[in-house]
C-alpha positions in Angstrom: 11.1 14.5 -34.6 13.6 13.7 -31.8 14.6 10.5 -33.5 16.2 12.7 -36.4 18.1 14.5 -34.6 20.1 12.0 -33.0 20.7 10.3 -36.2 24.4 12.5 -37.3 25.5 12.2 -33.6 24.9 8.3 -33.5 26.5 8.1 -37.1 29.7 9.4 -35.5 29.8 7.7 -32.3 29.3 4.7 -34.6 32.0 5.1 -37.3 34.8 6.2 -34.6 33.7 3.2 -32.3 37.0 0.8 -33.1 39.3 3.8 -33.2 38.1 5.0 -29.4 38.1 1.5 -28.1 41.2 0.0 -29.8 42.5 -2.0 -26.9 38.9 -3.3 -25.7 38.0 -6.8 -26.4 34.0 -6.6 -26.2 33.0 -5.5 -29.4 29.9 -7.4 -28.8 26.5 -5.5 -30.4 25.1 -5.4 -26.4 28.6 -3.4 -25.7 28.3 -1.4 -28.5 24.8 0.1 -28.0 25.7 1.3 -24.4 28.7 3.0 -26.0 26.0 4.6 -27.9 23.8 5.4 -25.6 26.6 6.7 -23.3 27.4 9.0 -26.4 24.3 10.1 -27.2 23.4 10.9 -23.7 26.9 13.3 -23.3 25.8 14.8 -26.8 22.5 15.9 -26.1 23.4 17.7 -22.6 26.7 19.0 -24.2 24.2 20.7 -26.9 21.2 21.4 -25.4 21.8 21.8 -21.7 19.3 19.7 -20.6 18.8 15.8 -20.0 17.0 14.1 -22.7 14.2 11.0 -20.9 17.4 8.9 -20.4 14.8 5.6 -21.1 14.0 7.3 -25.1 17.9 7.5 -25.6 18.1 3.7 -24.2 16.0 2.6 -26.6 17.1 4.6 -29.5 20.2 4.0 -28.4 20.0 0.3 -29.2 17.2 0.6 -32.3 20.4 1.9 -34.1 22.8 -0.2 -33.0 20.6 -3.5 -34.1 20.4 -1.9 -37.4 24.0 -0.3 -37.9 25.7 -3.9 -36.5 23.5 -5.8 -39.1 23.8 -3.7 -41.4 28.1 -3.2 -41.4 28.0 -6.7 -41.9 30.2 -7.3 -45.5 28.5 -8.3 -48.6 30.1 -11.1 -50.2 31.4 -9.5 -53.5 28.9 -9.6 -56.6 26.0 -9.3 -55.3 24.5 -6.0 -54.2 22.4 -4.7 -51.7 19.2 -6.7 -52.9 20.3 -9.8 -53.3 20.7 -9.9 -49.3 
């Protein structure tokens, strides 16, 4: 499935979002998801050769981002995961 193959790329793109964009004050989730996107995008083309439906990587793009921002979010200390 497409969807899994983005997943490693979009983990990266994530994870080295504040180190790439230090100095930039938007670190809104809308913001981050076209950093995504733009990512993903420059990924798939630099891999594959070809243009990925640049709509699918739109939404993909910002199905992760929802999840990843909500889910960096920090647990307050003693509880775990379920307890959320």
């Amino acid at each position: 499935m497409a969807v899994d193959l983005f997943i490693e790329p979009a983990l990266r793109r994530w994870r080295s979002y504040d180190r790439r964009l230090r100095r930039h004050t938007d670190k809104s989730l809308e913001h981050r998801a076209q950093d995504l996107e733009s990512g993903l995008l420059d990924w798939y083309t630099e891999h594959y050769g070809l243009g990925y439906d640049p709509g699918c990587i739109h939404h993909l793009a910002h199905s992760f981002a929802e999840i990843l921002f909500h889910g960096t979010k920090t647990i307050p200390e003693g509880t775990s995961e379920r307890d959320r």
